[in-house]
C-alpha positions in Angstrom: 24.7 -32.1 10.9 22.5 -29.3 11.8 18.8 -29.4 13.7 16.7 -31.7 11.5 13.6 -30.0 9.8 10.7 -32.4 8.4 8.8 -30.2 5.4 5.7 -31.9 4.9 4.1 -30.1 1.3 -0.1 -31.2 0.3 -1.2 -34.6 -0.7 -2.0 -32.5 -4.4 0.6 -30.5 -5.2 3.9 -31.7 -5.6 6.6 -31.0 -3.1 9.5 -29.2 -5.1 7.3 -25.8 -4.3 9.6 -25.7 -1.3 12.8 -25.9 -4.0 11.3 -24.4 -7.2 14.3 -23.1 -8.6 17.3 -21.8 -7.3 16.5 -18.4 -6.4 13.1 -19.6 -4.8 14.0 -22.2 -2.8 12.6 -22.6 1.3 15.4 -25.4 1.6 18.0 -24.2 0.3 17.6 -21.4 2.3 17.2 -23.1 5.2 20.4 -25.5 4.2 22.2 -22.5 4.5 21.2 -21.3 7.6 22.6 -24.3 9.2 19.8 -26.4 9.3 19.1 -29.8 7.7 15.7 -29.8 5.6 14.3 -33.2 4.8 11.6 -32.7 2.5 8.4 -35.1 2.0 7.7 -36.4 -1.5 4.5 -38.2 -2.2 5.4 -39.2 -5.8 3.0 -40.6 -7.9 -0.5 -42.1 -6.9 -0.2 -45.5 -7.8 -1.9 -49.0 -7.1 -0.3 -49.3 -3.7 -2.4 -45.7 -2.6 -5.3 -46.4 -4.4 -7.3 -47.5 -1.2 -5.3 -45.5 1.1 -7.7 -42.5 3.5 -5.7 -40.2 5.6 -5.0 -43.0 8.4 -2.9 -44.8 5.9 -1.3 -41.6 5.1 -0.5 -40.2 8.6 -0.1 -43.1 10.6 1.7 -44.9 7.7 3.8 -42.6 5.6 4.0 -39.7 7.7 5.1 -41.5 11.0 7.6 -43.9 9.3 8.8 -40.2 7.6 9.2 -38.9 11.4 11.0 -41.6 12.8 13.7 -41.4 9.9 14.1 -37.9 10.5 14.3 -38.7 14.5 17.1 -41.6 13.8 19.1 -38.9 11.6 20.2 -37.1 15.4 18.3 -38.8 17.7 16.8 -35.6 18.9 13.1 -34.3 18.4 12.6 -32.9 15.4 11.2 -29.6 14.0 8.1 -30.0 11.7 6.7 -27.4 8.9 3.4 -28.3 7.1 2.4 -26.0 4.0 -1.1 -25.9 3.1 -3.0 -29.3 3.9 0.2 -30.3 5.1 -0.1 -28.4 8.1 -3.5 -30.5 9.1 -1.5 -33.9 8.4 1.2 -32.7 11.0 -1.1 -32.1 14.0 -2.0 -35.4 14.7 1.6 -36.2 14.3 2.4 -33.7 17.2 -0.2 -34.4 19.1 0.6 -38.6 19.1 4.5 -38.2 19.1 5.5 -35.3 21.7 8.7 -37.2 22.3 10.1 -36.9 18.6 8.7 -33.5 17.6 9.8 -30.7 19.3 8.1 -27.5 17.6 5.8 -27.0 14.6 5.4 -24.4 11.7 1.8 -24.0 9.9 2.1 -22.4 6.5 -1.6 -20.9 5.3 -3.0 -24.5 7.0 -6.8 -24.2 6.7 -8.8 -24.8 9.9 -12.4 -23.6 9.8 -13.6 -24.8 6.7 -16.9 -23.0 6.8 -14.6 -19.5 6.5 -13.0 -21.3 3.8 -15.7 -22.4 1.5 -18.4 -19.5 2.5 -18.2 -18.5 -1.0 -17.4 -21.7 -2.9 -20.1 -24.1 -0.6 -22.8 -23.7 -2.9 -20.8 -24.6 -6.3 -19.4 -27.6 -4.4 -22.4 -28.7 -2.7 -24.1 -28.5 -6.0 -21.1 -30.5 -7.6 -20.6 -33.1 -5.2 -22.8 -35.8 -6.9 -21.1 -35.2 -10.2 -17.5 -35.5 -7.8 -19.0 -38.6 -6.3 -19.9 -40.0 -9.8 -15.8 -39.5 -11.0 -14.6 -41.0 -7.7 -16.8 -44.0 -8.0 -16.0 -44.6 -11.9 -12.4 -43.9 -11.7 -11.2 -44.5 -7.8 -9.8 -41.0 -7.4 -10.5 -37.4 -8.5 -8.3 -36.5 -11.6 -5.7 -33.4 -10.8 -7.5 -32.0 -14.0 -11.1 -31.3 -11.3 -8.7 -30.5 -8.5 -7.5 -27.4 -11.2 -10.7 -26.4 -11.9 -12.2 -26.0 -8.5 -9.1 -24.0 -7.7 -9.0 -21.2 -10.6 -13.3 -21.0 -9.8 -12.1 -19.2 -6.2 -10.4 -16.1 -8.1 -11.2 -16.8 -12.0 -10.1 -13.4 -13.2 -6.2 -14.3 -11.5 -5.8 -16.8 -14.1 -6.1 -14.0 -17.2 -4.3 -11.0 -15.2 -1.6 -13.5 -14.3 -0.8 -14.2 -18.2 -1.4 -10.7 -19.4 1.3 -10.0 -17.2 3.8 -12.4 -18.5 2.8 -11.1 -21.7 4.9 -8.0 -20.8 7.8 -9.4 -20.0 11.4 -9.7 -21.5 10.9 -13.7 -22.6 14.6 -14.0 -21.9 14.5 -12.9 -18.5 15.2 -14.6 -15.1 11.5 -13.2 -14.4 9.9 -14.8 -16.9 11.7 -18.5 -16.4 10.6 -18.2 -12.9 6.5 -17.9 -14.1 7.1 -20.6 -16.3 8.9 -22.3 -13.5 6.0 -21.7 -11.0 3.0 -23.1 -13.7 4.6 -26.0 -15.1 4.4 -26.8 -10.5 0.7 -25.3 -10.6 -0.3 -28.0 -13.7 1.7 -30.9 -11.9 -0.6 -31.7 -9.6 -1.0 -35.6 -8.2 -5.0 -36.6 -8.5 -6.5 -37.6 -4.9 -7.4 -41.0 -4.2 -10.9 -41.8 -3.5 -11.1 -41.8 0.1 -9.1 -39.3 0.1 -11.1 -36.9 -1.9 -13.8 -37.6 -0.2 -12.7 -37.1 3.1 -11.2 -33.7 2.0 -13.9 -32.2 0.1 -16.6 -33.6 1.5 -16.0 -34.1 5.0 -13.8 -31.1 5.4 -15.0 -28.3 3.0 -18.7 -28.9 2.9 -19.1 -30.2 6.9 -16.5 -28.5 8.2 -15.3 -31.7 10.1 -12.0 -30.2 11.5 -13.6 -27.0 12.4 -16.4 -28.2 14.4 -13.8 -30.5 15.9 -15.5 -34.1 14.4 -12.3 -34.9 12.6 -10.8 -38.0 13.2 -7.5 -40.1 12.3 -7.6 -43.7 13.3 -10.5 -43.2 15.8 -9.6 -40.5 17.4 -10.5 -36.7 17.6 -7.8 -34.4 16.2 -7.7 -31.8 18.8 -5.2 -28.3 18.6 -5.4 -27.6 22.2 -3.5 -30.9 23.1 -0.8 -30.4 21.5 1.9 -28.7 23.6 4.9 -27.7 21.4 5.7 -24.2 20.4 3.4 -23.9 17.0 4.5 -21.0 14.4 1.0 -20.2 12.7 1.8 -18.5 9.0 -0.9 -16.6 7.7 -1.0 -15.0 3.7 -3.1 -12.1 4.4 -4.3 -12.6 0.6 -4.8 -15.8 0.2 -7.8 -17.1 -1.4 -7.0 -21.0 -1.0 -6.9 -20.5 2.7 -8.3 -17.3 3.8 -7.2 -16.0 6.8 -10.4 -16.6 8.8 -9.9 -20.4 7.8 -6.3 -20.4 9.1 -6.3 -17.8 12.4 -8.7 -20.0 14.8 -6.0 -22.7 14.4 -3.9 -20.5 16.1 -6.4 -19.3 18.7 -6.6 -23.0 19.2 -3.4 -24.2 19.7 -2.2 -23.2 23.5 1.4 -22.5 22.1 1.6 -20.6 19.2 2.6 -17.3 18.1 1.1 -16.2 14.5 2.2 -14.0 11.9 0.3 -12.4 8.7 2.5 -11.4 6.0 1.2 -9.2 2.6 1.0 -11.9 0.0 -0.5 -14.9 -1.3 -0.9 -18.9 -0.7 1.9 -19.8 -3.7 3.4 -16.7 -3.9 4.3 -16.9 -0.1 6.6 -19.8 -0.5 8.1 -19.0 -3.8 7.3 -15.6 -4.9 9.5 -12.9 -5.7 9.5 -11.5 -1.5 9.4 -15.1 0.0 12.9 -14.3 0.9 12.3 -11.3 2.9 8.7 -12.5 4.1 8.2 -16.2 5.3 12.3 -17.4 4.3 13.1 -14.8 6.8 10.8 -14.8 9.7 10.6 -18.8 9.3 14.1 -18.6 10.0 14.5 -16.7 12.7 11.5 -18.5 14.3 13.5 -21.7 13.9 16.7 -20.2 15.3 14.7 -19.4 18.6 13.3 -23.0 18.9 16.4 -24.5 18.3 18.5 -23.0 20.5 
């Protein structure tokens, strides 16, 4: 019976990040500290999504997603995005001030062109190939989405496993790396609209940043909406770097941002997520709710 939470995860990855085992788990921490965490699962791409774009997924899935959580307690609700996530929510918060009461971004990209700086020119150069797959198939297979991902920081990918190497196979250590890549290599593929309206229209024109991003017609805007906005920002994150994420909270007229010393996974279920976002989320979400 406690305050409800709605944990919205991205449309790729799958959303058992936020409960990846039992000592890295965002809600069952948050179970604990007296709230009530009900967690978005997108499950499986299947027939029904294969024409879905955004709209369908926002105004569709998302809002019927709210107003369960708001018919729980009849009271607004608390809503934390992680990743891409975070961008679904704010048209969410700005369209439905009545049933969400306060927001958390986790490492929610904003300005594309700070994201991408590096990466535009392999993707621009990509893009027809992309384009080809999306056309042939009707989505872009999880296997490109992995790729595009290890290009930001290919060296991580070795240092990562020379690591585990090292370690005592037995250990709670190592289950937890094996834990955390069987999550990285589940990834759902994105349907074709989809796709295209994320790596197209966001990472190569920067649609959101430039403020040209739309969801059924109308402009996504931060400075509308009004609730108190927690802005989460991995100060070594290479997914979302932190000049991506920071002017969303320069734009938003009520939020309060925090940097903590980590990374975009490792931030949510990394060895410190307890002591760095489980804790500060939390207190955040104590302050709200009361």
């Amino acid at each position: 019976n406690g305050p409800p939470l709605l944990i919205i995860p991205s449309l790729i990855n799958r959303s058992y990040i936020v409960d990846l085992t039992e000592r890295r788990s965002l809600m069952r921490y948050l179970a604990a500290r007296g709230f009530r965490p009900l967690l978005v699962d997108w499950g499986e791409t299947g027939e029904v999504e294969r024409d879905f774009t955004l709209d369908d997924y926002i105004s569709g899935r998302l809002c019927e997603a709210l107003a369960a959580a708001h018919a729980l307690s009849a009271q607004p609700v608390t809503v934390i995005g992680y990743c891409m996530g975070g961008n679904l929510v704010l048209p969410l918060a700005e369209r439905h001030p009545d049933k969400i009461n306060a927001l958390a971004l986790l490492a929610t990209p904003w300005d594309f062109d700070a994201a991408s700086q590096a990466q535009r020119p392999v993707l621009a150069a990509a893009a027809p190939g992309l384009e080809a797959i999306i056309e042939s198939l009707g989505m872009l297979p999880v296997d490109f989405l992995q790729a595009l991902f290890v290009g930001l920081n290919p060296s991580q990918t070795a240092a990562k496993f020379r690591g585990f190497a090292d370690l005592d196979m037995k250990s709670a250590k190592a289950r937890e790396f094996i834990a955390l890549e069987d999550w990285v290599n589940d990834g759902v593929p994105l349907v074709g609209a989809v796709a295209r309206e994320c790596l197209f229209d966001w990472y190569l024109d920067n649609t959101p940043g430039r403020g040209q991003w739309r969801v059924d017609g109308q402009l996504v805007t931060p400075e509308d909406v009004i609730q108190p906005t927690l802005v989460v920002v991995p100060e070594r994150d290479t997914i979302v770097p932190p000049a991506s994420a920071m002017p969303l909270a320069e734009a938003l007229p009520n939020a309060r941002s925090i940097t903590l010393p980590t990374g975009h996974i490792g931030m949510v279920a990394g060895s410190g997520a307890k002591r760095g976002l489980y804790h500060h989320l939390g207190q955040w979400l104590a302050e709200v709710s009361s």
